[in-house]
VOPAGU-2260 file (C-alpha; in pm, 1 decimal, decimal comma):
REM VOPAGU-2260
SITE   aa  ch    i         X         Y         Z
SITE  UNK   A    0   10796,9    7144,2   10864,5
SITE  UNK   A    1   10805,4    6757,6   10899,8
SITE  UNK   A    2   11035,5    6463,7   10968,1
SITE  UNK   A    3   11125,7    6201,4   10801,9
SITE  UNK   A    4   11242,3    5819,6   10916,9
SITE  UNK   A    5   11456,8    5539,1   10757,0
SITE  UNK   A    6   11684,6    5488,4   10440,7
SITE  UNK   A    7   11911,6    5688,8   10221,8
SITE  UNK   A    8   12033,1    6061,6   10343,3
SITE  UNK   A    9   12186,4    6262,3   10005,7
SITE  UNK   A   10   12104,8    6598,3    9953,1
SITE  UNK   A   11   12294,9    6605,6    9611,1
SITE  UNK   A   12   12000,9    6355,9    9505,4
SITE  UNK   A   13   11708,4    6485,2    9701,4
SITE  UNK   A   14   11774,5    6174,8    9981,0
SITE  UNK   A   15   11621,6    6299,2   10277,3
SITE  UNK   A   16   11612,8    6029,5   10549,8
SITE  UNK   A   17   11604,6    6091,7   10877,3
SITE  UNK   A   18   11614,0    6525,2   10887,7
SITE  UNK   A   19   11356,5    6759,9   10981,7
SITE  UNK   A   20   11324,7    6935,3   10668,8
SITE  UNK   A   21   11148,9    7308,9   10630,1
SITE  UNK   A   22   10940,5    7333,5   10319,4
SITE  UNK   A   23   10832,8    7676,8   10127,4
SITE  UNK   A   24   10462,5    7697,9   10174,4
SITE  UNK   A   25   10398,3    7829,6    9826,7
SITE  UNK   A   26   10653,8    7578,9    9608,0
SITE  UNK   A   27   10758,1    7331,4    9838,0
SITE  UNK   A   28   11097,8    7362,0    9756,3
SITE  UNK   A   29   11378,3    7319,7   10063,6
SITE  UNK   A   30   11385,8    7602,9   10254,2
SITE  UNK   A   31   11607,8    7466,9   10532,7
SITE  UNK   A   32   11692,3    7060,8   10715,0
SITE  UNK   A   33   11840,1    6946,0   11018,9
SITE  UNK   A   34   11970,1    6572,0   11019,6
SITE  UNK   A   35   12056,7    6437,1   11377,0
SITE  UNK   A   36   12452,7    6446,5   11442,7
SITE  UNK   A   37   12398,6    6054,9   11466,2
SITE  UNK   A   38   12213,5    5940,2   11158,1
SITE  UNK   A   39   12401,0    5634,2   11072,6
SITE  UNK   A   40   12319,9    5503,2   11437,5
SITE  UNK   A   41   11985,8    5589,6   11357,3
SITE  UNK   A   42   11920,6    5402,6   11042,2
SITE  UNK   A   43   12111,5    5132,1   11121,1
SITE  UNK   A   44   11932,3    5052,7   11479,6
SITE  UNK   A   45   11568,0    5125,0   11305,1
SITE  UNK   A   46   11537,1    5460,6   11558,0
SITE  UNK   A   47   11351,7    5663,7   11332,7
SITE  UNK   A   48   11351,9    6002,4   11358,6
SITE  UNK   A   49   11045,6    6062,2   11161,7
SITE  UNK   A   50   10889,6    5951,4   11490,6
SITE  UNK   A   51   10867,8    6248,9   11672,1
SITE  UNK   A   52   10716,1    6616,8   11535,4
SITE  UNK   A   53   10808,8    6950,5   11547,0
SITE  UNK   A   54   10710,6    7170,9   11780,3
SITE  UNK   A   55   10748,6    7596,1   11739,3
SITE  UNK   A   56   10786,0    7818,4   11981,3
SITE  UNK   A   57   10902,0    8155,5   12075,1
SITE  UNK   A   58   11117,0    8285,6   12384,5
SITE  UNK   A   59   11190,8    8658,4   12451,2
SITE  UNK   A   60   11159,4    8740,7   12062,3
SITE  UNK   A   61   11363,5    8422,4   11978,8
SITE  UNK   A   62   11177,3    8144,8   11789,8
SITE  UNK   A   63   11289,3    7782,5   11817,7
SITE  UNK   A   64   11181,4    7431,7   11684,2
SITE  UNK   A   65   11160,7    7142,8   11971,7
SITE  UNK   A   66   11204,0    6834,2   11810,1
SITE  UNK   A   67   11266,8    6479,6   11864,2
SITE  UNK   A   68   11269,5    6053,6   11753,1
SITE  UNK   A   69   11290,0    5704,6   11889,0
SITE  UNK   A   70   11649,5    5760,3   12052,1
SITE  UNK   A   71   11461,5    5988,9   12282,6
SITE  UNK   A   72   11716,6    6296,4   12219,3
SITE  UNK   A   73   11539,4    6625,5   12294,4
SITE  UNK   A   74   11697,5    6851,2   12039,8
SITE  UNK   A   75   11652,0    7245,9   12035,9
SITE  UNK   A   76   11708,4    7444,2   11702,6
SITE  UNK   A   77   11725,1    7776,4   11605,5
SITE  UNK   A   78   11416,7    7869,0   11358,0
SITE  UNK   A   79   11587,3    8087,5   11116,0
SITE  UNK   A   80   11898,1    7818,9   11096,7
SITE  UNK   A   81   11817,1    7494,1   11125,2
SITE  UNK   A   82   12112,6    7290,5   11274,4
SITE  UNK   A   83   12368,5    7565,6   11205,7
SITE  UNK   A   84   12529,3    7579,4   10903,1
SITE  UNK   A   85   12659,3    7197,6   10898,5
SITE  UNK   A   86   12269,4    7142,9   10969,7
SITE  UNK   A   87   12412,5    6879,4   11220,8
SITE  UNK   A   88   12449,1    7111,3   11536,9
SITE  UNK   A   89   12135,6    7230,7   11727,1
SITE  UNK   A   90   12161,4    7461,7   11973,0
SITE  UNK   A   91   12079,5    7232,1   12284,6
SITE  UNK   A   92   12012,4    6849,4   12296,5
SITE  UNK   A   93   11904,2    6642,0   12588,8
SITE  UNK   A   94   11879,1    6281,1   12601,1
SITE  UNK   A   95   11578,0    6177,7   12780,6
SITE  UNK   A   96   11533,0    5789,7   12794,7
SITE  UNK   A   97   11558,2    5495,8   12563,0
SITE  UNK   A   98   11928,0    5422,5   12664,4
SITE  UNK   A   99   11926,3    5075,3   12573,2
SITE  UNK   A  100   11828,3    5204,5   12194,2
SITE  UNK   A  101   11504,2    5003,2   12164,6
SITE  UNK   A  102   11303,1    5057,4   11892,4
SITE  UNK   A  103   10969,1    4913,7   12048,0
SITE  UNK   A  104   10786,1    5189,0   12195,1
SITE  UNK   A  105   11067,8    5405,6   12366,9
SITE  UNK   A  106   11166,8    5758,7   12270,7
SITE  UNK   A  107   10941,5    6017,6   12148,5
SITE  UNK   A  108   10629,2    5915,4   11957,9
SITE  UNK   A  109   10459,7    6226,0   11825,1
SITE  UNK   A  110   10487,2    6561,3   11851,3
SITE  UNK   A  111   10579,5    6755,7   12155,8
SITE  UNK   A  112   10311,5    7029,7   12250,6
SITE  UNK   A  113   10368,5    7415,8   12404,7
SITE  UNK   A  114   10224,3    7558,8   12666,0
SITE  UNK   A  115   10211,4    7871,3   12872,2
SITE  UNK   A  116   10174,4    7950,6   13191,5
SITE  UNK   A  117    9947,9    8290,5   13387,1
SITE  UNK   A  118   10268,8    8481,3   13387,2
SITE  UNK   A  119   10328,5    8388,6   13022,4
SITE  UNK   A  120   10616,6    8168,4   13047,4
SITE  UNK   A  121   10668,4    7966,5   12742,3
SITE  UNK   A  122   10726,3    7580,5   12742,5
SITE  UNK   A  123   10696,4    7260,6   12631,8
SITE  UNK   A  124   10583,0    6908,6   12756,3
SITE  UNK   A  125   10677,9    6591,7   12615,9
SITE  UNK   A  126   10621,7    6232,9   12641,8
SITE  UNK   A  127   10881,4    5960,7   12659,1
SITE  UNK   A  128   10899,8    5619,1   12746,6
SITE  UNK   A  129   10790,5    5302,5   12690,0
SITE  UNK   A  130   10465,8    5322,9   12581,8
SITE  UNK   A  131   10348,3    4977,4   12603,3
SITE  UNK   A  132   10303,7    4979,5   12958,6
SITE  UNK   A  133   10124,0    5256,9   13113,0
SITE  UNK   A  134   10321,5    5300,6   13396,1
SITE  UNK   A  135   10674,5    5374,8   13222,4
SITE  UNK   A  136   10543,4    5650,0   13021,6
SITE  UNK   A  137   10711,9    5981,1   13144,1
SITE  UNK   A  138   10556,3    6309,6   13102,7
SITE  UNK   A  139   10804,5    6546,8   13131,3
SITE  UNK   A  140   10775,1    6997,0   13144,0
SITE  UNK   A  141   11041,9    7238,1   13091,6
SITE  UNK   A  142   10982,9    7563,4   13138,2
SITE  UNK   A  143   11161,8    7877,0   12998,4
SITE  UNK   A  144   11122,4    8138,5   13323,0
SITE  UNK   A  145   11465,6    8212,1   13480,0
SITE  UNK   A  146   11709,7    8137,5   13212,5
SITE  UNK   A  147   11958,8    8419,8   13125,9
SITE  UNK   A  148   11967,1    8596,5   12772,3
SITE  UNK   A  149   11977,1    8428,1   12476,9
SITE  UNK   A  150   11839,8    8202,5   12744,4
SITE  UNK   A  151   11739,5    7827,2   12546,1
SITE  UNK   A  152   11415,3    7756,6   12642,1
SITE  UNK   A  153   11463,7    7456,9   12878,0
């Protein structure tokens, strides 16, 4: 699983700008993609995507991918469906930062990471911000403990 950044989104000609696509280990054909609701903003403001990384992880027998770009929108997705079946909805998104829609150094800037906690509660950290001054980056932890069935992991 991987993201991509700028230019051209067609899937009738294999155009895959700016989606998270899901790959088949063995032939690398398209298993699955979501592309962010917003694309067009995207591309045309130079917030890639492709900056963030996927992240798995699993919540009371659910798995999820975390996932997120320069617009600094948290999005949540369901594993087996990537972005529903527009592959445009995700099952939870957050917007974290970069309001004023800056490409220089705001948003999310590599992949998220998982953790879990002595009681085994599943989560995630990420980093958002602007990262050329120390002091505005913002690490931020959501946890999954206490959320009701299907509960999303936030």
């Amino acid at each position: 699983m991987g993201q991509t950044a700028d230019g051209p989104f067609d899937p009738a000609t294999n155009n895959w700008s700016e989606t998270l696509v899901s790959l088949n280990p063995r032939t690398l054909t398209l298993k699955d993609y979501f592309v962010p609701p917003n694309i067009d903003m995207l591309n045309y403001e130079d917030l890639d995507f492709g900056s963030g990384g996927p992240v798995a992880i699993s919540y009371k027998g659910r798995n999820y991918v975390v996932t997120g770009g320069k617009d600094g929108t948290l999005y949540i997705l369901d594993a087996k469906n990537l972005g529903g079946d527009d592959h445009k909805t995700p099952l939870f998104s957050l917007k974290t930062g970069n309001d004023e829609l800056s490409y220089a150094g705001h948003g999310f800037w590599g992949a998220l990471a998982t953790t879990v906690d002595a009681r085994a509660n599943a989560g995630f950290t990420f980093r958002c911000g602007d990262l050329r001054r120390r002091g505005e980056v913002r690490y931020h932890q959501r946890r999954c403990a206490g959320r009701p069935d299907p509960g999303l992991p936030v």
